[in-house]
C-alpha positions in Angstrom: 17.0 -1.5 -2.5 16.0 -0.5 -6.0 12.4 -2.4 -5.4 10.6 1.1 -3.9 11.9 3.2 -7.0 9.6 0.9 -9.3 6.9 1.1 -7.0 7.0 5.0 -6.7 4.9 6.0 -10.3 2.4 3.1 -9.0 1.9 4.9 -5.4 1.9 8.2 -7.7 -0.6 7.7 -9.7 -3.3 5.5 -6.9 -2.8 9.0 -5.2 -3.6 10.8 -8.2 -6.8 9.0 -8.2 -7.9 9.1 -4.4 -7.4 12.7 -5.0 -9.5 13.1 -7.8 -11.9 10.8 -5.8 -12.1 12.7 -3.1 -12.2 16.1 -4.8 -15.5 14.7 -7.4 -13.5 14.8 -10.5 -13.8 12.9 -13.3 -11.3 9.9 -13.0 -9.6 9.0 -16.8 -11.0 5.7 -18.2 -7.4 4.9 -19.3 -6.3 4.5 -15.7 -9.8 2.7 -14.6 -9.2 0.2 -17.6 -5.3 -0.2 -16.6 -6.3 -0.6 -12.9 -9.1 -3.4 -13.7 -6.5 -5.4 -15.8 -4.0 -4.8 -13.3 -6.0 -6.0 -10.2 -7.8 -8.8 -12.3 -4.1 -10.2 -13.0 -2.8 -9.7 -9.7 -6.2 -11.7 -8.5 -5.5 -14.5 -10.8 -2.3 -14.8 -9.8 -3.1 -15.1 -6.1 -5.5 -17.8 -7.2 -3.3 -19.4 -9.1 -1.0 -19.1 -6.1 -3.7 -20.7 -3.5 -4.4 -23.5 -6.2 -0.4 -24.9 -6.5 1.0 -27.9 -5.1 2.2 -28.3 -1.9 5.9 -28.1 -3.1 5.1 -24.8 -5.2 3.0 -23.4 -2.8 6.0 -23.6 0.4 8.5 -21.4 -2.5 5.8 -18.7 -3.4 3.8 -18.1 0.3 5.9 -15.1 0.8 4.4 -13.3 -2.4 0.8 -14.3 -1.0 1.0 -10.3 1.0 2.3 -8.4 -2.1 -0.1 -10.0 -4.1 -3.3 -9.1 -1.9 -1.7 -5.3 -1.2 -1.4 -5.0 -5.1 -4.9 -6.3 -5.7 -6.5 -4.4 -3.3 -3.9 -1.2 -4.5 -5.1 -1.5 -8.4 -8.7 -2.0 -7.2 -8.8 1.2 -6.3 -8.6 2.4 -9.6 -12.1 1.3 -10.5 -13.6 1.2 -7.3 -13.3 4.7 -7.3 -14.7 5.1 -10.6 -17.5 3.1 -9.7 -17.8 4.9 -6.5 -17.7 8.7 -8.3 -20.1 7.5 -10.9 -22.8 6.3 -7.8 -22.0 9.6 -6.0 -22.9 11.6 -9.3 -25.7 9.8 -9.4 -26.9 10.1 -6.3 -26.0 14.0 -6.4 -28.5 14.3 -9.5 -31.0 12.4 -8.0 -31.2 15.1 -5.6 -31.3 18.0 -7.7 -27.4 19.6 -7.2 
């Protein structure tokens, strides 16, 4: 019951950012940088996860999902980055 009102500032602030995203503006490097650790521990978990013994991995198949949605959620972070910066680029290229 209490699980959605510790996700809610996570869902706040990946909405922050596909705003800013989709708006052009500048996305803060302290949320790019908390993202990339964030989905880089969620992926090594996972990994670690697909890499247990039989016994271990039977007890901890249920968290596979939420560890996939939370990679892919705090990849956002800097794939959006990445994806502004390209978009800038591209923008300059052309002469806006």
């Amino acid at each position: 019951m209490t699980v959605p009102f510790f996700c809610l500032p996570v869902w706040w602030s990946i909405g922050r950012v596909l705003d800013r995203f989709l708006v052009g503006s500048r996305i803060s490097p302290i949320a790019v940088v908390t993202g990339s650790i964030l989905s880089i521990g969620c992926i090594a978990l996972l990994i670690a996860l697909l890499s247990a013994s039989a016994i271990d991995q039977r007890d901890l198949t249920p968290f596979m999902g939420g560890l996939v949605l939370w990679s892919v959620a705090f990849g956002i972070f800097p794939g959006s980055w990445l994806l502004g910066r390209r978009r800038t680029a591209k923008a300059d290229e052309l002469g806006r």
